[in-house]
C-alpha positions in Angstrom: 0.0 0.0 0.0 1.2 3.3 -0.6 0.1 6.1 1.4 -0.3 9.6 0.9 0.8 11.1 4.3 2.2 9.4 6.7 2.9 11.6 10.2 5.4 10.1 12.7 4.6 12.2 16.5 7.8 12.0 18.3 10.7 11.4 15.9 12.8 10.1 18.4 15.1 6.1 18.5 11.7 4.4 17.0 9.9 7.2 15.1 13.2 8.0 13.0 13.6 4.3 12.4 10.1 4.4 11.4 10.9 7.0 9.1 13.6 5.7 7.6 12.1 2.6 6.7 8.8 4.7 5.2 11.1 6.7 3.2 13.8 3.7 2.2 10.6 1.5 0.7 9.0 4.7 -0.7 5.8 3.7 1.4 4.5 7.4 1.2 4.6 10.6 -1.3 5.1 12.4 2.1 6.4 12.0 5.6 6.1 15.0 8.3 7.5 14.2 11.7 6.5 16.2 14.7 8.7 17.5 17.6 8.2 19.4 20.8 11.6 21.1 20.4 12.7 23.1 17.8 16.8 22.5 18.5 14.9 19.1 17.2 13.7 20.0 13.7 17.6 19.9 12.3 18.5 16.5 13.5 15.1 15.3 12.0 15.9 15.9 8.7 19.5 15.7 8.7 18.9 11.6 9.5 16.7 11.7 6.4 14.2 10.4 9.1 11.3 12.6 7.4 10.7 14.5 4.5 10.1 18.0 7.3 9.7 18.0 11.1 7.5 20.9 12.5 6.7 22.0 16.2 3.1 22.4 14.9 1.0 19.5 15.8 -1.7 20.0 13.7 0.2 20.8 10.4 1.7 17.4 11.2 -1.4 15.3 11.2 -3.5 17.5 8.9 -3.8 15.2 6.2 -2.4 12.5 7.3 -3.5 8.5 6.3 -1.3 7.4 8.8 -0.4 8.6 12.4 2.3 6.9 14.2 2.6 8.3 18.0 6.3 7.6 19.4 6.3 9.2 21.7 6.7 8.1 25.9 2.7 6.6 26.8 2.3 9.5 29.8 1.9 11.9 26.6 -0.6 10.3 24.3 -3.8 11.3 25.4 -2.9 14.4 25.5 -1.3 14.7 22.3 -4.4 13.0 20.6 -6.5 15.2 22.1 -4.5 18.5 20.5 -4.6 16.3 17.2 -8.0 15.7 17.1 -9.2 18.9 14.6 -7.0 18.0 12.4 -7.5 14.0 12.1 -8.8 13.1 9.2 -11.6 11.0 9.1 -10.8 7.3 8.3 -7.3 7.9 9.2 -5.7 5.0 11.2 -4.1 6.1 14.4 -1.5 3.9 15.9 1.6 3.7 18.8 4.8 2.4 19.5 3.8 2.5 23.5 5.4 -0.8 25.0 1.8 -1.6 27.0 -1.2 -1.3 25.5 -4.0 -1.7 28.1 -3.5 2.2 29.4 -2.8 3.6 25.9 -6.2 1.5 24.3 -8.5 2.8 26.7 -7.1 6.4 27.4 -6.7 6.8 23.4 -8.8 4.6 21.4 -12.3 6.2 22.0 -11.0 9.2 21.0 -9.8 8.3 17.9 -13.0 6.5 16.7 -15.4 9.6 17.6 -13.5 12.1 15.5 -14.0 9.1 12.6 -10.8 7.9 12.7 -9.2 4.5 13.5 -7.2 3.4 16.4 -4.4 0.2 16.4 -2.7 -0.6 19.3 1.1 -1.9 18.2 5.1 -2.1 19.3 7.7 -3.0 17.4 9.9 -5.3 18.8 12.9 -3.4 18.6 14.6 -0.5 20.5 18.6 -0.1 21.3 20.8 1.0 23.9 20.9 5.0 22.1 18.5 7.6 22.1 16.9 10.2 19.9 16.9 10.2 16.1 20.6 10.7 15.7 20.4 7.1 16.9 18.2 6.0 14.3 18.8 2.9 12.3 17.5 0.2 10.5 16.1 -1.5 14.0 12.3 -1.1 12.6 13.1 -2.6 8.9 13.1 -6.1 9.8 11.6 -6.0 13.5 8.8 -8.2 14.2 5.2 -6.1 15.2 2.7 -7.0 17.9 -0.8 -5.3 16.9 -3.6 -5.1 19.3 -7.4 -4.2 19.0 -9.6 -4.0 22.0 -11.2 -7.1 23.2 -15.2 -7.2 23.4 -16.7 -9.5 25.8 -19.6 -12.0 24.0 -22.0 -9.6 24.0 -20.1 -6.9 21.9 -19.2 -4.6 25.4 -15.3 -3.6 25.8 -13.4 -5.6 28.5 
C-alpha cells in the first residue's frame, strides 16, 4: 500500500527508524515528523528520518493517512487530544507504546469519535541509544505486535 501522508509524532530512536524505513521503501509521497523542540527540527531531517519535522502538531497530522505516535505513553492522550481537529476522518491512528492496556482505553475512543481508526502496536525493537541521531535500520526487519480492544460476547469492551 502506498500512502499519501504518513505523520510520525515523536521522531525520536523508534519514530526516526520508522521514518527511515517509510522513506527507504517509498511507502508514502510524504512523511512530516512532529517534535516538541525546535533545537529538534535539524536533526530530524539531517537523518533523512522525514521529508520535514515541525513543532506544529496539527500541520503534522493534517492530512495525514497514517499517524504513528512515538512518543513516551504519559503523553498520548494528551497529544491525541491536541490532534484531534485535524484527524482526518478514516485515518488510522497507531503507537509504538510498550503496553497497550493504558494507551487502548485512554486513546482509542478518542480516535474513533473524530471518525478515525485506532491500532494498538510495538515494534519489537529498540537499542541502547537515544533520539533520532540514533536511528537505524532496528524497525526494517523488527517483528510487530498489533492489538485491537477485546469485546466481551455480548459486543461490550473488556
Amino acid at each position: 500500500m502506498r500512502w499519501q501522508k504518513i505523520s510520525i509524532i515523536g521522531i525520536g530512536l523508534l519514530g526516526g527508524s520508522i521514518g527511515l524505513a517509510v522513506r527507504r521503501r517509498k511507502l508514502a509521497k510524504e512523511v512530516a515528523g512532529y517534535v516538541r523542540r525546535a533545537a529538534s527540527l535539524k536533526d530530524c531531517e539531517k537523518a533523512g528520518a522525514v521529508d520535514y519535522a515541525t513543532t506544529d502538531l496539527l500541520a503534522a497530522v493534517s492530512g495525514a493517512d497514517l499517524i504513528i505516535l512515538c512518543t513516551p505513553l504519559a503523553q498520548m492522550r494528551s497529544l491525541v487530544v491536541q490532534m484531534l481537529p485535524a484527524l482526518k476522518r478514516g485515518a488510522i491512528v497507531t503507537d509504538v507504546g510498550s503496553v497497550k492496556a493504558s494507551v487502548v482505553r485512554e486513546v482509542e475512543m478518542l480516535v474513533r469519535k473524530s471518525g478515525a481508526h485506532f491500532i494498538g502496536s510495538h515494534p519489537m525493537a529498540g537499542g541502547e541509544k537515544t533520539g533520532v541521531v540514533a536511528a537505524r535500520r532496528i524497525c526494517s526487519s523488527a517483528p510487530c505486535a498489533s492489538s485491537r480492544r477485546l469485546r466481551n460476547p455480548i459486543g461490550r469492551p473488556c
